[in-house]
DSSP file (Angstrom, degrees, kcal/mol; ACC not computed):
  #  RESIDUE AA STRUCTURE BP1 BP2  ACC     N-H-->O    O-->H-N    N-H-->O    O-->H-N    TCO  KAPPA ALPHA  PHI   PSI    X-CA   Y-CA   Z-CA
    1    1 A X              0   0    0      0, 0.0     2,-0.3     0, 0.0     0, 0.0   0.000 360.0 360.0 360.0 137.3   45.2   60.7   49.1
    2    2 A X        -     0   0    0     44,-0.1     2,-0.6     2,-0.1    44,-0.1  -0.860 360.0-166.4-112.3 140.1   47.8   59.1   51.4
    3    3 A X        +     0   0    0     -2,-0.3     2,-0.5     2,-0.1     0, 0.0  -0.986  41.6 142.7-125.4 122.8   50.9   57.6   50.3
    4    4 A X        -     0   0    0     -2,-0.6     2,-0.4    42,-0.0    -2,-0.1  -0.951  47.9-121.5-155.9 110.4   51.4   55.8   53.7
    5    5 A X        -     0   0    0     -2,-0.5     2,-0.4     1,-0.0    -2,-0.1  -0.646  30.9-178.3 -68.7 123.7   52.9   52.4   53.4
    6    6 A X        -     0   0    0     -2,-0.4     2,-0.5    71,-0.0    70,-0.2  -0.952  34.7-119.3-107.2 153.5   51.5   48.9   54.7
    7    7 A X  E     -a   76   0A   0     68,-2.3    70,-3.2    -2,-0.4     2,-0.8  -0.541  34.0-152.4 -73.6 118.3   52.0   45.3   55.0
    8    8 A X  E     -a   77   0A   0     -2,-0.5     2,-0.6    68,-0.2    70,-0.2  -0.826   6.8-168.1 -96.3 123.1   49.0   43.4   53.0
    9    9 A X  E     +a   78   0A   0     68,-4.5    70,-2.6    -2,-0.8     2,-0.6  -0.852   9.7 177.7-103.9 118.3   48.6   40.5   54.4
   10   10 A X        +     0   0    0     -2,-0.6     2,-0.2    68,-0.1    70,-0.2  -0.887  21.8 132.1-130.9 133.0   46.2   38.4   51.7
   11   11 A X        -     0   0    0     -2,-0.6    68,-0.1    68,-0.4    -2,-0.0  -0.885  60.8 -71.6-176.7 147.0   45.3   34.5   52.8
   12   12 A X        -     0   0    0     -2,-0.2     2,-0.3    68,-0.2    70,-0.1   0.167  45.4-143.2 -36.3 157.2   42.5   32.5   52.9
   13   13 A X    >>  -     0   0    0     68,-0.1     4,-1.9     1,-0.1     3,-0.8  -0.796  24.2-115.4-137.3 154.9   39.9   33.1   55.7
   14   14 A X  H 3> S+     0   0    0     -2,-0.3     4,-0.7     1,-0.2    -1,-0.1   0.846 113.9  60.5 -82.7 -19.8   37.8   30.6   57.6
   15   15 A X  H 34 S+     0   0    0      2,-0.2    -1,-0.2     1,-0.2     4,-0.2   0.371  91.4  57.2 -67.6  22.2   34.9   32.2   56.0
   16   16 A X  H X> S+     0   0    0     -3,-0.8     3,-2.7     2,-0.1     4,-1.5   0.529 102.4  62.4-106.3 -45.7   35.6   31.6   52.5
   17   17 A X  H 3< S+     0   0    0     -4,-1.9     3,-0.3     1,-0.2    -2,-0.2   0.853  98.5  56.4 -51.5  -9.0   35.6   28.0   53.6
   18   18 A X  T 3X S+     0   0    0     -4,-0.7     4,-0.6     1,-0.2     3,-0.4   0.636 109.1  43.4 -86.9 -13.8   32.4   28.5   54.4
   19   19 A X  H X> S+     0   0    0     -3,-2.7     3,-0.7    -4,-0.2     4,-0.6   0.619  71.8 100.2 -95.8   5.2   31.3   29.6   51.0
   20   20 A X  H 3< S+     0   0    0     -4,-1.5    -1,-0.2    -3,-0.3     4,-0.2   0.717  82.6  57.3 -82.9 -28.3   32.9   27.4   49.2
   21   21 A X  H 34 S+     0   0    0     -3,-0.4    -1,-0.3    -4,-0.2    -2,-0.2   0.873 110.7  45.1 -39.2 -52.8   29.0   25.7   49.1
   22   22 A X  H << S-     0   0    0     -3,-0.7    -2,-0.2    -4,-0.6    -1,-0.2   0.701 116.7-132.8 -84.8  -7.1   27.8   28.8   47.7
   23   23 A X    ><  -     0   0    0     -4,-0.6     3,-1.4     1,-0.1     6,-0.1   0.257  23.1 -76.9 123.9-173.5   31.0   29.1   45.0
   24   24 A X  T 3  S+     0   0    0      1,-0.3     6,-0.1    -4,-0.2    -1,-0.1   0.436 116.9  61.7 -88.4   5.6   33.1   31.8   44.0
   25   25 A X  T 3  S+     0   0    0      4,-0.1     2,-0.4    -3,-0.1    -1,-0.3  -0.144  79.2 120.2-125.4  43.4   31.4   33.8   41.9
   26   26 A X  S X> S-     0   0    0     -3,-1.4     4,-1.8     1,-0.1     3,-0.9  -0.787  73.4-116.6-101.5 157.0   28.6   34.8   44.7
   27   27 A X  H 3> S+     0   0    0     -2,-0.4     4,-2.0     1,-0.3    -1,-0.1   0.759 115.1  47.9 -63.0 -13.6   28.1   38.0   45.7
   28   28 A X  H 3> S+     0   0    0      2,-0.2     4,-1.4     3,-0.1    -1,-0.3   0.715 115.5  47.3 -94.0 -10.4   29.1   37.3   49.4
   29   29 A X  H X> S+     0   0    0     -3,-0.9     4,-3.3     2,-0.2     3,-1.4   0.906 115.5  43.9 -89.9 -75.0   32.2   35.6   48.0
   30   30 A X  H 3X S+     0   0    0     -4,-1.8     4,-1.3     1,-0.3     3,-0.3   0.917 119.0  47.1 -18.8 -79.9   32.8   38.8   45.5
   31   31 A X  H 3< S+     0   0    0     -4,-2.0    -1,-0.3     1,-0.2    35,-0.2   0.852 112.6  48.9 -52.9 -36.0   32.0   41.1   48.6
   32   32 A X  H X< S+     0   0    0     -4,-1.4     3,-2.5    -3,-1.4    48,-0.4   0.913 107.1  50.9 -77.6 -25.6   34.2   39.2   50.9
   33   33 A X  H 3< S+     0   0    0     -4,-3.3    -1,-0.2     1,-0.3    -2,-0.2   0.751 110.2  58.0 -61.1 -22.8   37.3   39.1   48.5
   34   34 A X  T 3< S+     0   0    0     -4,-1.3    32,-1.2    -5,-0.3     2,-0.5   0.107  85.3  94.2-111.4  17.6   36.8   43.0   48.2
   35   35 A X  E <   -b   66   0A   0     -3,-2.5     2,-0.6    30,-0.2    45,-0.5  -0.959  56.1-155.7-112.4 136.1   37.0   44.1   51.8
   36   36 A X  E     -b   67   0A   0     30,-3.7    32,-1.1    -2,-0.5     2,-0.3  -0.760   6.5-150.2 -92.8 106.6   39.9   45.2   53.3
   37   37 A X  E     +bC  68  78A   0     41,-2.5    41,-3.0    -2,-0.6     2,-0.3  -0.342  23.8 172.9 -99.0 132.9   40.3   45.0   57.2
   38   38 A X  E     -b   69   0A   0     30,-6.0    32,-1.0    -2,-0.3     2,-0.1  -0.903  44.4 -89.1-133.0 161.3   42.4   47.6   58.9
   39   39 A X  E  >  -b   70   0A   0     37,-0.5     4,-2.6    34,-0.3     5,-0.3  -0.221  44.3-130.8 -58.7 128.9   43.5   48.9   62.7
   40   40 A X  H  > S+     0   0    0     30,-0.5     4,-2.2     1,-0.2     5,-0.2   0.977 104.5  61.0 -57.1 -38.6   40.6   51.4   63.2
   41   41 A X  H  > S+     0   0    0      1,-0.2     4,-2.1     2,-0.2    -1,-0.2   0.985 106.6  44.1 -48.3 -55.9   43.4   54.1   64.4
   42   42 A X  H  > S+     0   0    0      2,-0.2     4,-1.6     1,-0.2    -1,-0.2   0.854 107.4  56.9 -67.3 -21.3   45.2   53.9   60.9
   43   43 A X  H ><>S+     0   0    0     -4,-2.6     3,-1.5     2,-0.2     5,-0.5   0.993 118.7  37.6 -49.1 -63.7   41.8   54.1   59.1
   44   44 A X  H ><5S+     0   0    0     -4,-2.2     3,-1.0    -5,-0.3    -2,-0.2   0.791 108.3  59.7 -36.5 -55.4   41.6   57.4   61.2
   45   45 A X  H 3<5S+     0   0    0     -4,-2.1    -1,-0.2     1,-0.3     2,-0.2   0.817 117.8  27.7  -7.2 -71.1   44.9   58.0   60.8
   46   46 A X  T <<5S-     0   0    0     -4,-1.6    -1,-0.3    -3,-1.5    -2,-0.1  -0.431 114.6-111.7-103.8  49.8   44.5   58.2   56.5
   47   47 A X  T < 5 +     0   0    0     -3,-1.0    -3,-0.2    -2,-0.2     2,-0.2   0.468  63.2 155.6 -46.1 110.4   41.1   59.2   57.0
   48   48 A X      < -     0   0    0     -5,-0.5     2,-0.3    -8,-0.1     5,-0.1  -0.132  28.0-151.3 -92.9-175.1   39.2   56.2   55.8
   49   49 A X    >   -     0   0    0      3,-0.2     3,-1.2    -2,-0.2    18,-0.3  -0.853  36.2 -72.3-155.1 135.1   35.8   55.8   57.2
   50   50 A X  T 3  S+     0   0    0     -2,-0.3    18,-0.2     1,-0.3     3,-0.1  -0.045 116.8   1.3 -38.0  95.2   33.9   52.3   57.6
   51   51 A X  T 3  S+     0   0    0     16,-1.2     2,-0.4     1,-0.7    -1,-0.3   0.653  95.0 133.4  99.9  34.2   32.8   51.0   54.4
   52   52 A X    <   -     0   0    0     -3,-1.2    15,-1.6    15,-0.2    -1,-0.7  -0.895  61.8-106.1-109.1 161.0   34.2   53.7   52.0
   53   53 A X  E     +D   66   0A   0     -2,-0.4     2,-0.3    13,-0.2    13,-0.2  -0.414  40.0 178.5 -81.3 144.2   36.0   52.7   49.2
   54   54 A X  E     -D   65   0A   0     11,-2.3    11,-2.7    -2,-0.2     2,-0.4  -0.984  25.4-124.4-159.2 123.0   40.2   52.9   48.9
   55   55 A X  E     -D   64   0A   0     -2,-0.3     2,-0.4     9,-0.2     9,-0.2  -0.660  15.4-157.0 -92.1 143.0   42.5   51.9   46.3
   56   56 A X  E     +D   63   0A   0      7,-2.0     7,-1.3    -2,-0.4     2,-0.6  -0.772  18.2 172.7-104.7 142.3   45.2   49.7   47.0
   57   57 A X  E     +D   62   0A   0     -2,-0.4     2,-0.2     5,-0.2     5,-0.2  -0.918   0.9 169.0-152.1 129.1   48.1   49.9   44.6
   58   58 A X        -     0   0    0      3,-2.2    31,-0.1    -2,-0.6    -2,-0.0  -0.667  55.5 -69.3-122.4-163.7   51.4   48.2   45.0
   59   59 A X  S    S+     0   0    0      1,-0.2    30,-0.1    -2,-0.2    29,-0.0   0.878 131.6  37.3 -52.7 -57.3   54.6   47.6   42.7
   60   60 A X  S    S-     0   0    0     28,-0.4    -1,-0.2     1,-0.1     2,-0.2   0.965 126.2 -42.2 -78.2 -37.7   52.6   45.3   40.4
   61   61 A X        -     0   0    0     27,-0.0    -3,-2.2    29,-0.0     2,-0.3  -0.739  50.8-110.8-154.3-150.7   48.9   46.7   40.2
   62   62 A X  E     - D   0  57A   0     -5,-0.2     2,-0.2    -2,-0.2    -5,-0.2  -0.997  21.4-178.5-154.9 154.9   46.1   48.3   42.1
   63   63 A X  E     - D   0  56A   0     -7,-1.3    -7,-2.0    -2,-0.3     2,-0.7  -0.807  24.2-120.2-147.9 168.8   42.8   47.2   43.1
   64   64 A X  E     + D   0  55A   0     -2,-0.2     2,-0.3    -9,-0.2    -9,-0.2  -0.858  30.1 176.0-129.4 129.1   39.6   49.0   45.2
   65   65 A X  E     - D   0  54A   0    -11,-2.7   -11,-2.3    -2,-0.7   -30,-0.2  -0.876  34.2-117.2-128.6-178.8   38.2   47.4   48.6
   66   66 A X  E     -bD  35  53A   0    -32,-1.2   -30,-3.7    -2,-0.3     2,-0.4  -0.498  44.0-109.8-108.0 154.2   35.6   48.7   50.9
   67   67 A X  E     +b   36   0A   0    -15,-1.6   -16,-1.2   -18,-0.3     2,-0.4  -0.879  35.6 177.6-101.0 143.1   37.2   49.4   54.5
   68   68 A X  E     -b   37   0A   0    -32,-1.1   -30,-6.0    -2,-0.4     2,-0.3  -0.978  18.3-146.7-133.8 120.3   36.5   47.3   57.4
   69   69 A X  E     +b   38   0A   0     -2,-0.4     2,-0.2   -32,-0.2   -30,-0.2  -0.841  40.6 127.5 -97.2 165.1   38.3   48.1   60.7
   70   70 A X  E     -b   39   0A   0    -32,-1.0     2,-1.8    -2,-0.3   -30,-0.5  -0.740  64.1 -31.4-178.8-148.8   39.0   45.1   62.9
   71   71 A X  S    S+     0   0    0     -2,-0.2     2,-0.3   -32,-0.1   -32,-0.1  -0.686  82.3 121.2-112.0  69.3   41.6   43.1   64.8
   72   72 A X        -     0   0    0     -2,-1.8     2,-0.3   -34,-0.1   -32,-0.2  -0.852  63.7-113.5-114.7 164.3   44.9   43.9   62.7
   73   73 A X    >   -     0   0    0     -2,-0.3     3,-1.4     1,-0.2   -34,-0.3  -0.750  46.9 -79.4-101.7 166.2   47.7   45.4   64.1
   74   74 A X  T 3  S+     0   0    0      1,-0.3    -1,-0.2    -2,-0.3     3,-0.1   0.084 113.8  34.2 -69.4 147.2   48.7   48.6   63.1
   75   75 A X  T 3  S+     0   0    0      1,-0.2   -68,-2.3   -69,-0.1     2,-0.3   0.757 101.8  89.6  71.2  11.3   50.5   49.1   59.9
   76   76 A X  E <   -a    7   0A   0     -3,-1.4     2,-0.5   -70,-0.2   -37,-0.5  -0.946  59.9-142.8-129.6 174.1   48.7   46.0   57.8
   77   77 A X  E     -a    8   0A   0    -70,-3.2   -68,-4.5    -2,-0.3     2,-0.5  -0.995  11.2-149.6-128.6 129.1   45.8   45.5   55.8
   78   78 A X  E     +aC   9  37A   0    -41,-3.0   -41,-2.5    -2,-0.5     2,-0.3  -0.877  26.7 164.9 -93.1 118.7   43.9   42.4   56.1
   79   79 A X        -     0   0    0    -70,-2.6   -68,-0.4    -2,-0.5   -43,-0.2  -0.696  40.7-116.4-148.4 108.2   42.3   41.5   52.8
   80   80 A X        -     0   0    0    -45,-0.5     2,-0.2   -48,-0.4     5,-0.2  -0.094  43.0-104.1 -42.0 125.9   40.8   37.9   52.0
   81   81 A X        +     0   0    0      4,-0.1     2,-0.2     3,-0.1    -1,-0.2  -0.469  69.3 129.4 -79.4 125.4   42.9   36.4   49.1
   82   82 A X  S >> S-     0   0    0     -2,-0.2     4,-1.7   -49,-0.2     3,-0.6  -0.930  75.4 -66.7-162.4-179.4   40.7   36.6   45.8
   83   83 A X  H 3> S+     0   0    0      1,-0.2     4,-0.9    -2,-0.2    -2,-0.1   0.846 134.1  54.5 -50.2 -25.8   40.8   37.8   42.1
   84   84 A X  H 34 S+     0   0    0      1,-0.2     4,-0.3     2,-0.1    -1,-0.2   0.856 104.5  49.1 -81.2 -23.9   41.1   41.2   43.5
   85   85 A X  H X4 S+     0   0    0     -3,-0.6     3,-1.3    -5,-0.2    -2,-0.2   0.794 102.0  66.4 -54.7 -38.4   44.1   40.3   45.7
   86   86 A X  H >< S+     0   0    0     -4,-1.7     3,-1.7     1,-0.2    -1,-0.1   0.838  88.0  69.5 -49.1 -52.2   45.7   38.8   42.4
   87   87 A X  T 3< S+     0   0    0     -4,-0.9    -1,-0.2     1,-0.3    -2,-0.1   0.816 102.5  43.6 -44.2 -46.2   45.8   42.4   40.9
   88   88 A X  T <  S+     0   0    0     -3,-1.3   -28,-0.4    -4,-0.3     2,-0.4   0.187  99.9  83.0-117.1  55.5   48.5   43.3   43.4
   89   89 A X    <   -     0   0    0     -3,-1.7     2,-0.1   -29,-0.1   -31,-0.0  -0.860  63.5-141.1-111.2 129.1   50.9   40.2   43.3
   90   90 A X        -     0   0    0     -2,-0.4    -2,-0.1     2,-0.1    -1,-0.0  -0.338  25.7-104.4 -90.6-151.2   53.3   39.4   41.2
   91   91 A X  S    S+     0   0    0     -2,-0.1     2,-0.3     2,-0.0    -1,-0.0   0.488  79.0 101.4-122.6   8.1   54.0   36.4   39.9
   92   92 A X        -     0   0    0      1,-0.1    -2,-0.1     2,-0.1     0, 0.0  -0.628  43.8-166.5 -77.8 166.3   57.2   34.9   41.5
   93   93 A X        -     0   0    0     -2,-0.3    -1,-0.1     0, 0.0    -2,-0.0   0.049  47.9-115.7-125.0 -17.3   56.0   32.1   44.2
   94   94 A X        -     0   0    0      1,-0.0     2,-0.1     2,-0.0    -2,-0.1   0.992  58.0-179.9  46.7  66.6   59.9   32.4   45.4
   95   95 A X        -     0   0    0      0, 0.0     2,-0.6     0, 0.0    -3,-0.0  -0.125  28.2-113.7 -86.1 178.4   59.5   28.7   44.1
   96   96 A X        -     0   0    0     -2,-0.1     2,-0.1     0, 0.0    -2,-0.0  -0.982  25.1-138.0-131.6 131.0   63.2   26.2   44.4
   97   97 A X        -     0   0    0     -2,-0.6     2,-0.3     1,-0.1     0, 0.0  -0.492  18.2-157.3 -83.7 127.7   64.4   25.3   40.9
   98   98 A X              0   0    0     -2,-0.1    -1,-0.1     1,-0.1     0, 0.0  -0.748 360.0 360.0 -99.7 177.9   65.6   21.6   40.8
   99   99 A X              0   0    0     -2,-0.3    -1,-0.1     0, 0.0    -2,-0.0   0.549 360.0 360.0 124.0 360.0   67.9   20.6   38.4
């Protein structure tokens, strides 16, 4: 296990807009929401291997994606914002109070 820090960077993708026909509780929607895309050196690095499973755990919770390497730079995790994404968020918005 590797306790190796990264930046998750979790935001919509132009493929979800493309499911958004087939809805969110399809399996390719479900599959996409649960992969996590990383620089193929740091998979190596914490040796992950393509499409084995890894828990992600930050402050607030922890969650499990399949690994994908791909076009990140080193030291982030790319992971399409979905229910599983939710898991490690908390729940300020760093919103601005009127009043």
């Amino acid at each position: 296990m590797s306790d190796i820090r990264f930046i998750l960077n979790s935001s919509r993708s132009s493929k979800q807009g493309t499911l958004i026909n087939v809805g969110k509780y399809s399996e390719e929607y479900k599959q996409l929401t649960e992969t996590m895309i990383m620089e193929a050196g740091d998979m190596e690095t914490i040796g992950l291997a393509e499409g084995q499973r890894a828990l992600v755990r930050t402050e607030f919770g922890e969650s499990e994606f399949t690994c994908q390497a791909g076009k990140v730079p080193n030291g982030m995790i790319f992971i399409a914002y979905g229910p599983p994404t939710c898991l490690l968020m908390g729940g300020d918005t760093g919103g601005t109070e009127i009043g």
